[in-house]
LUMTOR-724944 format. One record per residue (C-alpha): residue in one letter; residue number from 1; x, z, y. Coordinates in steps of 0.001 Angstrom, whole numbers, plus 500000, padded with zeros to 6 digits. Layout:
<sites>
  r    k       u       w       v
  A  NUM       X       Z       Y
...
</sites>
This chain:
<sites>
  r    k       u       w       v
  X    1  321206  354597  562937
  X    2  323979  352364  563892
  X    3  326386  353675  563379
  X    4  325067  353100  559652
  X    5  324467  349379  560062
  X    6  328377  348047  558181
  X    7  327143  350385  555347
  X    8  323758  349038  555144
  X    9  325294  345435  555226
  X   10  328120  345595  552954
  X   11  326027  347109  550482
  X   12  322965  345657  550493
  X   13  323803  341988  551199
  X   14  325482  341836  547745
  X   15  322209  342877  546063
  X   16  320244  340194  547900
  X   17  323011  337974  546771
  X   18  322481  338729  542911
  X   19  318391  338770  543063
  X   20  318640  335203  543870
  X   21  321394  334455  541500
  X   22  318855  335498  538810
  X   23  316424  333439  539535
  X   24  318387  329910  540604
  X   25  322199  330877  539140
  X   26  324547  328408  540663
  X   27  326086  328844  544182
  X   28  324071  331854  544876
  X   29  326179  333533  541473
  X   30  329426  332405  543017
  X   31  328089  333790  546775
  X   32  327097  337312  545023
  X   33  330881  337464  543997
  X   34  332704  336115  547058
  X   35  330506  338882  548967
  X   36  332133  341614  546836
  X   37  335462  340356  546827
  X   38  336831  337295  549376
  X   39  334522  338137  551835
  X   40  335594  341711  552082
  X   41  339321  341104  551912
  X   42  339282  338932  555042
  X   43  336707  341089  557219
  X   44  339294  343766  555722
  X   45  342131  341386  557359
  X   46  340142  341119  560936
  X   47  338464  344632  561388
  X   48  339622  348009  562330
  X   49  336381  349884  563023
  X   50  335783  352749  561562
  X   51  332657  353602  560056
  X   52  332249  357109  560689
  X   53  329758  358442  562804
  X   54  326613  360934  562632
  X   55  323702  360812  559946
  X   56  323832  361437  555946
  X   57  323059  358301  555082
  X   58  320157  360048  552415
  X   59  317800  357301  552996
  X   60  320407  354498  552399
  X   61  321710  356492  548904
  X   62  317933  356511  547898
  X   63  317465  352925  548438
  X   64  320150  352201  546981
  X   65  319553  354155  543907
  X   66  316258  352505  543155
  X   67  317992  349202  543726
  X   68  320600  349476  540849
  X   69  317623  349697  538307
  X   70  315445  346863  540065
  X   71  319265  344317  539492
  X   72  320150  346052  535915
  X   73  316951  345048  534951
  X   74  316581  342001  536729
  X   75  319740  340981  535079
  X   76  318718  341646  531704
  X   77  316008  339328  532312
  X   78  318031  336936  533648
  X   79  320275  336835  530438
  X   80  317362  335689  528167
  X   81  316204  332851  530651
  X   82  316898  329220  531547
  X   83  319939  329098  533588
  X   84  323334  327711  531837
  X   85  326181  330119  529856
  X   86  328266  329547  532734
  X   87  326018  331078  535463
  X   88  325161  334143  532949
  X   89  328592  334635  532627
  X   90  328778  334675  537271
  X   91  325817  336784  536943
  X   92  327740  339727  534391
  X   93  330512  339436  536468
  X   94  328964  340123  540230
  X   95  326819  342667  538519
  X   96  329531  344170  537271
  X   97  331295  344195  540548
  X   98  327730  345224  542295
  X   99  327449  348112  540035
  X  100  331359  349037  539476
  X  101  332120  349715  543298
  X  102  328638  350095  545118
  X  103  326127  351687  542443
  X  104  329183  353769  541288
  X  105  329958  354878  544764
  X  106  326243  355735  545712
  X  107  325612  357303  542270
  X  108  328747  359815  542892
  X  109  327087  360497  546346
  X  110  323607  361311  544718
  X  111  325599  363909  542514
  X  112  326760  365637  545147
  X  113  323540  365918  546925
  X  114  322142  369158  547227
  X  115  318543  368218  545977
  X  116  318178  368151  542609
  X  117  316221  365210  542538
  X  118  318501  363180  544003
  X  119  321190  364788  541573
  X  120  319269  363211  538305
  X  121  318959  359823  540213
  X  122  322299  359658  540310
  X  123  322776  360442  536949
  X  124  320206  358188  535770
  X  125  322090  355471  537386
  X  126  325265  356773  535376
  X  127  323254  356886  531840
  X  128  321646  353174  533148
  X  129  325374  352178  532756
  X  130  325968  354094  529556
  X  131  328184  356167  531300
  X  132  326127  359088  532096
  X  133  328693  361955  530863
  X  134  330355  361093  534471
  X  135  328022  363050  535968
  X  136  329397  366157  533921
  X  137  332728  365024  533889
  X  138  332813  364677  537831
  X  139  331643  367124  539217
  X  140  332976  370303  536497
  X  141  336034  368648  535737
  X  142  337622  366593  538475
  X  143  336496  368551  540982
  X  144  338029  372009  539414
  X  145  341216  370312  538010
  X  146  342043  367092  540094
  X  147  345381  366759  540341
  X  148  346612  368860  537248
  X  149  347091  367368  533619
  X  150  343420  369498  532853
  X  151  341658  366678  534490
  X  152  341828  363465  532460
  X  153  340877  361364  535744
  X  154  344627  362613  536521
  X  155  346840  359464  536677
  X  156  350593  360491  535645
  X  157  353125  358748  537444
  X  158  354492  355854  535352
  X  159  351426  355554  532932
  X  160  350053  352558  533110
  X  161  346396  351551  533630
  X  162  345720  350255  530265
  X  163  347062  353559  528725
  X  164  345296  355750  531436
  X  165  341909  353511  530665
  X  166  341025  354696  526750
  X  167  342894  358307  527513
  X  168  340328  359118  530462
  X  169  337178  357506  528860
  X  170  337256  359121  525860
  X  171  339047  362703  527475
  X  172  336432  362817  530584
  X  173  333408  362730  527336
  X  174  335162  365591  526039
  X  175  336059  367850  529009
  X  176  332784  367049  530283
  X  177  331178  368308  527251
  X  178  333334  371539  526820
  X  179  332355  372613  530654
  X  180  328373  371776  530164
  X  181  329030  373810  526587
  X  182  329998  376827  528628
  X  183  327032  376532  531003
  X  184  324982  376171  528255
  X  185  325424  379253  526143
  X  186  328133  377155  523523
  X  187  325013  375147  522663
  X  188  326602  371605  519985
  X  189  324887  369274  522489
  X  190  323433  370723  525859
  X  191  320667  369252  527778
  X  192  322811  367283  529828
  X  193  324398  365940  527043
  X  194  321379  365218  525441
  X  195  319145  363389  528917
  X  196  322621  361040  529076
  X  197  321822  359179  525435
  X  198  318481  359664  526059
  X  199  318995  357407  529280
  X  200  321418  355330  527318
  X  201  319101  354391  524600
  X  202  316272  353946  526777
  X  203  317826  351369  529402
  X  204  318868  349408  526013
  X  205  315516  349403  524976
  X  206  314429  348135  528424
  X  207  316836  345839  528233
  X  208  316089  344187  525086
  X  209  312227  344660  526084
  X  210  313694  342592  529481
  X  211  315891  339568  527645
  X  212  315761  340469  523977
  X  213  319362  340362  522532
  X  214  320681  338554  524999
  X  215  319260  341264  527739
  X  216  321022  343536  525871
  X  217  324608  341621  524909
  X  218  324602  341369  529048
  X  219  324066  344769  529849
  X  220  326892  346054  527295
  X  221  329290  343460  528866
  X  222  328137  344953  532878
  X  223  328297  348575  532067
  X  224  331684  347990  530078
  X  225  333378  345694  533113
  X  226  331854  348774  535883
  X  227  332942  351741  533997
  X  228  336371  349664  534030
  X  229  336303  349520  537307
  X  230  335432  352992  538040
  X  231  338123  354336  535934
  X  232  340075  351945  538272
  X  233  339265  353488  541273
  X  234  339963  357085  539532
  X  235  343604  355670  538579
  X  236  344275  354094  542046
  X  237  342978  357081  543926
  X  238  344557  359820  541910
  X  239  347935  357934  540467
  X  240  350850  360217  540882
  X  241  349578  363218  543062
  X  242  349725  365899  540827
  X  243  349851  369474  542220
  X  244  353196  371629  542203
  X  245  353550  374457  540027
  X  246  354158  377463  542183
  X  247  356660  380067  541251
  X  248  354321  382545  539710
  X  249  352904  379583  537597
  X  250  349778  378897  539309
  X  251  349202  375087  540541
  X  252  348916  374974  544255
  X  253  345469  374355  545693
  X  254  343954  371159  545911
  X  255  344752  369335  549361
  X  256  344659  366212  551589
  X  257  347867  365348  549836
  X  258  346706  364945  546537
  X  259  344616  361681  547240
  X  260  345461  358150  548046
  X  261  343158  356488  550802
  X  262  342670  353040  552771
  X  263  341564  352760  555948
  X  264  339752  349811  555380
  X  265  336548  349189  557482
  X  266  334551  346702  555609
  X  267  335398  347501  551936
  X  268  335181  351508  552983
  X  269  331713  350451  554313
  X  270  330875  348710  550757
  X  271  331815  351542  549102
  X  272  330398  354316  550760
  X  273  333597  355946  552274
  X  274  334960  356108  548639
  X  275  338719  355305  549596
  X  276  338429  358094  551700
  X  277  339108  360142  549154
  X  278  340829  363276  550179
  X  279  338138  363604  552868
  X  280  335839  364200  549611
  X  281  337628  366582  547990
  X  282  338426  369140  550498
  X  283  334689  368591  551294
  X  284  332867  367552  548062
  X  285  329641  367946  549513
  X  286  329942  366252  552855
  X  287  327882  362792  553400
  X  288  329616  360000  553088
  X  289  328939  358888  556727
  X  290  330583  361774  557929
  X  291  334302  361649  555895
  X  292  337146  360636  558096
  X  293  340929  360018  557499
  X  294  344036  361735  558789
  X  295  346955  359129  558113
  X  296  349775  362373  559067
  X  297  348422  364658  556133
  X  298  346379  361499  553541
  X  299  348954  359255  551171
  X  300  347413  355879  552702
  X  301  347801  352903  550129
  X  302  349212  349823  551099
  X  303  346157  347898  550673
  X  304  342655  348352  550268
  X  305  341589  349709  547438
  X  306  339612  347019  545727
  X  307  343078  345052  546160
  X  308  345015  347705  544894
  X  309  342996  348141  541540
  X  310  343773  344490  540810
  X  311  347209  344998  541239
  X  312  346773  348159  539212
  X  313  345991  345834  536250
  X  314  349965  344884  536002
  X  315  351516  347985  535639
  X  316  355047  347048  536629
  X  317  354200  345073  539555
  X  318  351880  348275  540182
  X  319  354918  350726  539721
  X  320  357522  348766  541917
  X  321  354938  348991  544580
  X  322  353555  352574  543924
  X  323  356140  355338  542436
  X  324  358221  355184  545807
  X  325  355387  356178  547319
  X  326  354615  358852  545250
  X  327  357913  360054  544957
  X  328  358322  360279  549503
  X  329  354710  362266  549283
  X  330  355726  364723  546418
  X  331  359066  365137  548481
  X  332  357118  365840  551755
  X  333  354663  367929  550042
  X  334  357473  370453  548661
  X  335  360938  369531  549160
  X  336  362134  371526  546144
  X  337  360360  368928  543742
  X  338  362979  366395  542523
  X  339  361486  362859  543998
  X  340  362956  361480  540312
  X  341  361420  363849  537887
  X  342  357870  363720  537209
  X  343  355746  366874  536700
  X  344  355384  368101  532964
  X  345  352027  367657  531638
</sites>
């Protein structure tokens, strides 16, 4: 139990953060965002420790799950109430921080969960943030094709974010719905497809039920600056890696090498072992408690990854820092591949 104490913290503390900020705005707005971002680059700066140890952390996902609709809703309220512009403006942008790394990062745990119901709370938090074809997306997508121009997640080397951004929003909805098509007999709109508007267009009627128009104006504005930032994560994570083409035309399998990581401790903690990301996908369905790192066979990013999807937001300061890095892993991952020439699409 422990051993899951930094996760419990850096997650929760945030939350506590933003119920107050609803009610008195102010300092305790400002204090909801310095927890998600100052405060975890300097206990990034001063800590080592990693948190790995034993447990799923199931009971901590679950909390958390139910959380993410007590704040979206608690924001929408907030939107329609007293406090000033300024402090509903603090309040869409730590709730869009809250639910762009932490309720993103538990949701993709919940996905991978074994128990169904835990599955469709994690997709209900995806729909909640009117982003519910992720959970489609995800898991019969990215998981089959990371690393290969199949998967729109896939970050080329030398694209920039604000290319990558509309290219994987609108080509994860598609590939997403082509796979759950297939599963679903070549049905126009499977059920999937179907329960993720449904969500959609029920958590903007509780919104406006919540604040009115202004309830729902604010939860547009959160879901649009969180699905931003998970498509952030998705570039930073995935951004060059792509898998060689063997010489009977086949990619090679996925591998550690494919990923970037950071080792972190506190925003790793906040994020539910998120940056470490090869970890995941050599073992998708391994708790996030229990994902470790392996900096002779993992591409390790310079900096954290919350600091390295801001820098991702300038693509040629992000490219001067980045492609040289690619270029060394590609080279040490098959020393036939030029280091210069990027893979065709």
């Amino acid at each position: 139990m422990v051993r899951l104490l930094p996760f419990a913290v850096a997650t929760l503390t945030p939350a506590a953060l933003l119920l107050v900020a609803f009610v008195h705005g102010g300092l305790w707005a400002g204090s909801a965002i310095a927890a998600i971002t100052v405060l975890v680059f300097g206990l990034d700066k001063i800590g080592r420790m990693a948190p790995t140890g034993e447990g799923d952390g199931h009971a901590l996902s679950l909390l958390l799950g139910v959380v993410h609709f007590v704040l979206l809703g608690a924001a929408a309220w907030a939107m329609n109430g007293p406090l000033p512009l300024l402090d509903k403006v603090l309040i869409v942008i730590g709730c869009g921080l809250y639910f762009g790394q932490i309720s993103n990062s538990n949701a993709h745990e919940l996905i991978h969960r074994p128990e169904r119901w835990a599955f469709r709370l994690g997709a209900a938090n995806y729909a909640s943030l009117l982003f519910g074809h992720h959970t489609s997306a995800h898991r019969l997508v990215h998981h089959v094709h990371a690393a290969t121009p199949k998967d729109p997640a896939t970050a080329r080397r030398g694209e920039g974010f604000w290319t990558y951004l509309p290219r994987t929003w609108a080509g994860s909805f598609r590939a997403g719905l082509r796979a759950e098509r297939q599963r679903h007999g070549g049905r126009r709109w499977p059920a999937p497809y179907l329960a993720y508007v449904t969500g959609a267009v029920l958590t903007l009627l509780a919104a406006y039920a919540l604040g009115e128009m202004a309830g729902v104006i604010g939860l547009i504005a959160i879901a649009v600056y969180a699905q931003t930032q998970l498509m952030l994560s998705d570039y930073v994570q995935h951004y060059g890696l792509e898998r060689a083409v063997r010489s009977d035309g086949r990619r090679e399998p996925m591998g550690p090498q494919h990923s970037w990581n950071a080792p972190h401790w506190y925003s790793s903690a906040m994020m539910l072992n998120a940056p470490r990301h090869s970890a995941h996908h050599t073992q998708p369905a391994q708790a996030f408690p229990r994902l470790d790192l392996d900096a002779q066979t993992m591409p390790m990013l310079p900096q954290s990854l919350p600091v390295m999807a801001v820098i991702a937001l300038v693509p040629p300061i992000w490219r001067r820092i980045m492609d040289k890095r690619v270029a060394a892993w590609r080279g040490r991952a098959d020393p036939q591949i030029s280091e210069l020439e990027p893979l065709a699409p």
